[in-house]
VMD Tcl script that draws the C-alpha trace (Angstrom):
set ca {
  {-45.42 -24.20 9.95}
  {-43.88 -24.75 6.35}
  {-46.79 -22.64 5.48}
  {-45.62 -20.04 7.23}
  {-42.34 -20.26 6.65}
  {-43.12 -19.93 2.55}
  {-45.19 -17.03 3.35}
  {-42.12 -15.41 5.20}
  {-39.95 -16.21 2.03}
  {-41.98 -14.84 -0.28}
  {-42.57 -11.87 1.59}
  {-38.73 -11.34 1.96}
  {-38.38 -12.25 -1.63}
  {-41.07 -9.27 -2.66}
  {-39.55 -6.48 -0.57}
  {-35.91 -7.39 -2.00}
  {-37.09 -7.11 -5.29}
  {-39.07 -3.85 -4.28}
  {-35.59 -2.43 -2.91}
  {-33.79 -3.67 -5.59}
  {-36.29 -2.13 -8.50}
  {-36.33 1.10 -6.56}
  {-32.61 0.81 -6.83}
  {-32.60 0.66 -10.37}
  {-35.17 3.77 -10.40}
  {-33.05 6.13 -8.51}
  {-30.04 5.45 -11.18}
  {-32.37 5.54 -14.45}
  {-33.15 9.01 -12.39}
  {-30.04 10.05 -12.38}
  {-29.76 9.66 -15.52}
  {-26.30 11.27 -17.42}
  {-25.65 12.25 -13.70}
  {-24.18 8.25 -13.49}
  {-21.81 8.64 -15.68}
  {-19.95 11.84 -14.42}
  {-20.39 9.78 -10.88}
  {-18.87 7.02 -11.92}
  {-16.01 8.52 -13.87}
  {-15.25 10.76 -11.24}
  {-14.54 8.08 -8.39}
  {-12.56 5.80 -11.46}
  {-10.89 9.05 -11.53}
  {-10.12 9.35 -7.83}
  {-9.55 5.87 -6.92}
  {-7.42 5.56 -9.74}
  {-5.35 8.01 -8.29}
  {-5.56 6.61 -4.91}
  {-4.71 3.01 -6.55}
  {-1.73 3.94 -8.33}
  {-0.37 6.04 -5.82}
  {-1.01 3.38 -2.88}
  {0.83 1.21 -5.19}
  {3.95 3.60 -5.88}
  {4.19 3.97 -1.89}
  {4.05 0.45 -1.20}
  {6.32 -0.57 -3.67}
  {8.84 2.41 -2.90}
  {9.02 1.52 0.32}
  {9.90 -2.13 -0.68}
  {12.79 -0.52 -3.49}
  {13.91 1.47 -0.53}
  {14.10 -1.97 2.00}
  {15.97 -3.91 -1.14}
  {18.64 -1.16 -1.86}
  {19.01 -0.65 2.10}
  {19.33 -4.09 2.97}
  {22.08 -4.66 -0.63}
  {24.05 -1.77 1.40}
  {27.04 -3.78 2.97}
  {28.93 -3.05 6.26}
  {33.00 -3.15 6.27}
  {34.33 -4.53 9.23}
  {37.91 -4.62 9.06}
  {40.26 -6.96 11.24}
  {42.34 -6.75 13.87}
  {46.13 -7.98 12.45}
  {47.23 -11.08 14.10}
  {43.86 -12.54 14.38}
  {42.12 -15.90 13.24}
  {39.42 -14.42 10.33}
  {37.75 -17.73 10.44}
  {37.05 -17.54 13.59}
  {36.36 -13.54 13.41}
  {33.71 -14.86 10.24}
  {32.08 -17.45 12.14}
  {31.72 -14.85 14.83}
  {30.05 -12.62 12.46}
  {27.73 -14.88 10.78}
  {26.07 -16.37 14.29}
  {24.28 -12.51 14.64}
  {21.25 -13.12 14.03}
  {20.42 -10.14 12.09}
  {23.33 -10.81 9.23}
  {22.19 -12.42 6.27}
  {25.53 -13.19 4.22}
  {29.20 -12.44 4.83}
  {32.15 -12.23 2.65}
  {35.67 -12.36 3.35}
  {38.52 -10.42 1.30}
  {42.28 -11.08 2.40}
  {44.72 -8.25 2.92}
  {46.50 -9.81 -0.09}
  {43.24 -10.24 -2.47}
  {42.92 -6.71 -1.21}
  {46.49 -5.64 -1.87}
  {46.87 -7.41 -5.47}
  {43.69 -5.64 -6.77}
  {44.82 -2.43 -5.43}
  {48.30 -2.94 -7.40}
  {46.24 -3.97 -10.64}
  {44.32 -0.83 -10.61}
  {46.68 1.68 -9.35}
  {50.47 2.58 -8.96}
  {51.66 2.08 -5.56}
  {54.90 1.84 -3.99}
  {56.64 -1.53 -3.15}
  {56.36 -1.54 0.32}
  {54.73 -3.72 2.89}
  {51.32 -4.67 2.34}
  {49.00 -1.97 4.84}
  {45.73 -3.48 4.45}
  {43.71 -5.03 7.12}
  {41.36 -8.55 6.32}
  {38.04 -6.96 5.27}
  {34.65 -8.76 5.82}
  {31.95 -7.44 3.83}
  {28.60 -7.52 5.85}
  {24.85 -7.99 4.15}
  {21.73 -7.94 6.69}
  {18.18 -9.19 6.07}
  {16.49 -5.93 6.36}
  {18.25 -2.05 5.95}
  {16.53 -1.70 10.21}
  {19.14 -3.91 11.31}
  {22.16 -2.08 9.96}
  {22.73 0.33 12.87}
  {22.10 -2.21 15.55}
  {24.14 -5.06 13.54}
  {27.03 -2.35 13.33}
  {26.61 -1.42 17.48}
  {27.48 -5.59 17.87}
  {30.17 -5.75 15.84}
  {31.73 -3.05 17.13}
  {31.83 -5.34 20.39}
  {33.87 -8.59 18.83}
  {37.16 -8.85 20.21}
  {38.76 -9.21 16.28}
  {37.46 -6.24 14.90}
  {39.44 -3.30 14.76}
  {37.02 -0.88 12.72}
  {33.60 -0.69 11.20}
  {32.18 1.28 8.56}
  {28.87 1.66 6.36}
  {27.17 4.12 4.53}
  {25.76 5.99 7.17}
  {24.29 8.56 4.70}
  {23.06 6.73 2.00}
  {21.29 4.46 4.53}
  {19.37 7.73 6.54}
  {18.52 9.82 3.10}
  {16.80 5.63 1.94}
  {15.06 5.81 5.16}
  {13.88 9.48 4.75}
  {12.47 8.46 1.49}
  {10.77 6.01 2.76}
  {8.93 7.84 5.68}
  {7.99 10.88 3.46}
  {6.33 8.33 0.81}
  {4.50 7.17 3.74}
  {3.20 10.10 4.88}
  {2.49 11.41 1.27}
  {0.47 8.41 1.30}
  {-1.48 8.81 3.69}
  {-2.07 12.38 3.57}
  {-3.47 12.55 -0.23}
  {-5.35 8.93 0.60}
  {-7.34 10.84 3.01}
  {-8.17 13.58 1.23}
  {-9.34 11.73 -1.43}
  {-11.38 9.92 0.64}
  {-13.39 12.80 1.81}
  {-13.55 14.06 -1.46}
  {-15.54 11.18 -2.74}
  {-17.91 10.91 0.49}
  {-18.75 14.52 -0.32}
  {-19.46 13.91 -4.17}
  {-21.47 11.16 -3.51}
  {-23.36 12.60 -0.34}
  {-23.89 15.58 -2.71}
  {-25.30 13.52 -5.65}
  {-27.79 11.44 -2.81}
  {-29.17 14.83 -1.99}
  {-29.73 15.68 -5.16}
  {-31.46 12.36 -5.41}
  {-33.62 12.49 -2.04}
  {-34.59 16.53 -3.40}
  {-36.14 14.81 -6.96}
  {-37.98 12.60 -4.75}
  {-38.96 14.57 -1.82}
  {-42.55 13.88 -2.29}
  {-42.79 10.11 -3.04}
  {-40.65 9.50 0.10}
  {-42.93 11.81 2.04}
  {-45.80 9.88 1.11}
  {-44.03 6.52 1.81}
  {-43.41 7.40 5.28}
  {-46.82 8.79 5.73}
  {-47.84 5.28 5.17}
  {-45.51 3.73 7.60}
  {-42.53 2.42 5.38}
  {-40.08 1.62 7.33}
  {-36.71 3.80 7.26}
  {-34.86 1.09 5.98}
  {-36.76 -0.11 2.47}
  {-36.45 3.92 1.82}
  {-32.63 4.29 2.77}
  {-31.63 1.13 1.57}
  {-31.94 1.93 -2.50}
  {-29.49 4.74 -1.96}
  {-26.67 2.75 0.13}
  {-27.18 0.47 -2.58}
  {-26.89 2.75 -5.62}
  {-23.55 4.47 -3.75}
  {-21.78 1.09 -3.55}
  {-22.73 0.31 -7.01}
  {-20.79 3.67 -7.64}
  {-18.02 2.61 -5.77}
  {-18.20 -0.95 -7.23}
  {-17.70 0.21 -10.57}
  {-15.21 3.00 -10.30}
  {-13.19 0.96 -8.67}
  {-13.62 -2.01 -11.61}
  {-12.57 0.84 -13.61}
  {-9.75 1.96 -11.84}
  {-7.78 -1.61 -12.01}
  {-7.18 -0.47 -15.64}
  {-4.47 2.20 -14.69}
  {-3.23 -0.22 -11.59}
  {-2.26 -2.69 -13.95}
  {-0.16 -0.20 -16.11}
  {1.39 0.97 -12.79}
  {2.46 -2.26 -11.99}
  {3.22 -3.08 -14.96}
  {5.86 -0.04 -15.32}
  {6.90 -0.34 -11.41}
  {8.28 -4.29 -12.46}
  {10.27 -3.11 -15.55}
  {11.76 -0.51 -13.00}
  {12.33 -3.42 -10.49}
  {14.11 -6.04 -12.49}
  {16.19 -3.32 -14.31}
  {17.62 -3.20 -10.65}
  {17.08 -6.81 -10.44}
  {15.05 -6.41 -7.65}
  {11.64 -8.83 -7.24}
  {8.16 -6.70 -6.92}
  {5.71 -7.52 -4.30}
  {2.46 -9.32 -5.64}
  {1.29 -8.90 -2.24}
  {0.80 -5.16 -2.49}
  {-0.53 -5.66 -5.83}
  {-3.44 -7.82 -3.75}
  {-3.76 -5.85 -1.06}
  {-4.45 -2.55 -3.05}
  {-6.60 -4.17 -5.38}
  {-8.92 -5.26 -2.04}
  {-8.90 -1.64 -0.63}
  {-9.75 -0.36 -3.61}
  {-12.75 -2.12 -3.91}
  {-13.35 -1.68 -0.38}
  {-12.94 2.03 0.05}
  {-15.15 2.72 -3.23}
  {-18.08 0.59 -1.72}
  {-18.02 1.63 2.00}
  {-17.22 5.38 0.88}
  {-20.18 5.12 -1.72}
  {-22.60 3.65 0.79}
  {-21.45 6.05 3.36}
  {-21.45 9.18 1.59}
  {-24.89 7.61 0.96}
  {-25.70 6.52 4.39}
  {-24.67 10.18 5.33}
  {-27.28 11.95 2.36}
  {-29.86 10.32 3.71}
  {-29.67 10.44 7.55}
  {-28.91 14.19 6.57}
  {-31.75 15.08 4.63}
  {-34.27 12.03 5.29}
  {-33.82 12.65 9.34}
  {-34.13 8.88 9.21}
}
mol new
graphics top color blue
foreach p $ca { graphics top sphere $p radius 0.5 }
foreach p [lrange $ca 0 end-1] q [lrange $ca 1 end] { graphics top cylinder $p $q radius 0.2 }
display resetview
């Protein structure tokens, strides 16, 4: 049985060295042909990096300037602010408060400007942060509803032009990730074809003698991920000057960067260039192979 076995190893052994020499054929083929390949999906992936990067990280600028935006609720006269603060900071949804006194309020305003010498007008202002810029519109709707408030007011504007920005990044996104995508499938379905053309006749003879579909589609998924694998190893260069520039920009707001987009890009990126390599293989070959 061991026998056996060994026998089964070193046949496995044989035909992955087979695929993997084949492998190696098809790109010495190729021949300048790799290098234009490669370069062009470092090109496009850099672009998709970089830009994937700038959405991601917008949309987290856009969060941490929403969510610094503070709501002014203003007190009803005659009322206990403690208890109107306390009030305030059980909502779930509020992350800090701060309370300024009609008179803080009234001895700044007669610092700063000329004003008459009457009675002091202003109401006890509480100044309202949330935990994320979502919760500003329903945070306002509830503290519209305490008994000691008398008025509330935020910057309705600012906040709905932040979250425009941050839907139309989004969709930017999405929209140019796609079609550079496709774009690489079609380059490297294109370049497979080419591939499969140069060796129309040693694969016809190889399935005249009952290869199997596999050992002859297998070299070119594997030569489209290495493709992939290295324009994407390629296109970390630019991604790291992105972030780079993206975390100057950040703490000159002093605002923290994600490293978790950072990550996450960095994964995609090597995903997408080896599953759209092998694909746009996978897709050459079934094509033109009828295998």
């Amino acid at each position: 049985m061991s026998s056996h076995f060994m026998d089964n190893m070193a046949t496995e052994i044989r035909i992955t060295t087979r695929i993997l020499q084949e492998t190696w054929g098809g790109m010495t083929r190729t021949g300048w042909m790799n290098l234009i390949i490669i370069v062009t999906m470092a090109s496009i992936l850099s672009i998709f990096g970089t830009l994937s990067v700038f959405v991601l990280e917008t949309q987290l600028f856009v969060e941490n300037i929403g969510s610094a935006l503070k709501i002014s609720v203003y007190a009803k006269d005659n009322v206990d602010v403690t208890d109107v603060q306390a009030e305030i900071i059980a909502l779930s949804t509020v992350k800090s408060v701060e309370l300024v006194t009609k008179e803080e309020a009234w001895d700044d305003m007669k610092k700063n400007y000329q004003v008459p010498d009457i009675q002091n007008p202003l109401p006890n202002t509480f100044h309202v942060q949330v935990k994320d810029q979502e919760q500003i519109k329903p945070t306002v709707a509830k503290l519209k509803t305490l008994d000691g408030v008398e008025e509330v007011n935020y910057a309705k504007s600012v906040l709905d032009k932040l979250q425009g920005v941050s839907r139309l990044t989004s969709a930017v996104g999405l929209a140019v990730s796609i079609f550079l995508g496709t774009l690489t499938f079609f380059i490297i379905s294109n370049t497979i074809h080419l591939l499969i053309e140069a060796r129309g006749r040693e694969i016809e003879i190889m399935r005249m003698m009952g290869v199997g579909n596999w050992y002859i589609r297998l070299p070119f998924l594997l030569q489209g991920a290495f493709y992939g694998l290295v324009g994407a190893s390629i296109a970390l260069v630019p991604l790291m000057a992105v972030n780079h520039y993206i975390s100057l920009l950040f703490n000159y707001f002093q605002f923290s960067t994600s490293n978790y987009s950072s990550g996450v890009v960095t994964l995609v990126l090597f995903l997408m260039g080896v599953i759209v390599g092998s694909g746009g293989a996978a897709a050459s070959t079934r094509k033109y192979l009828r295998i």
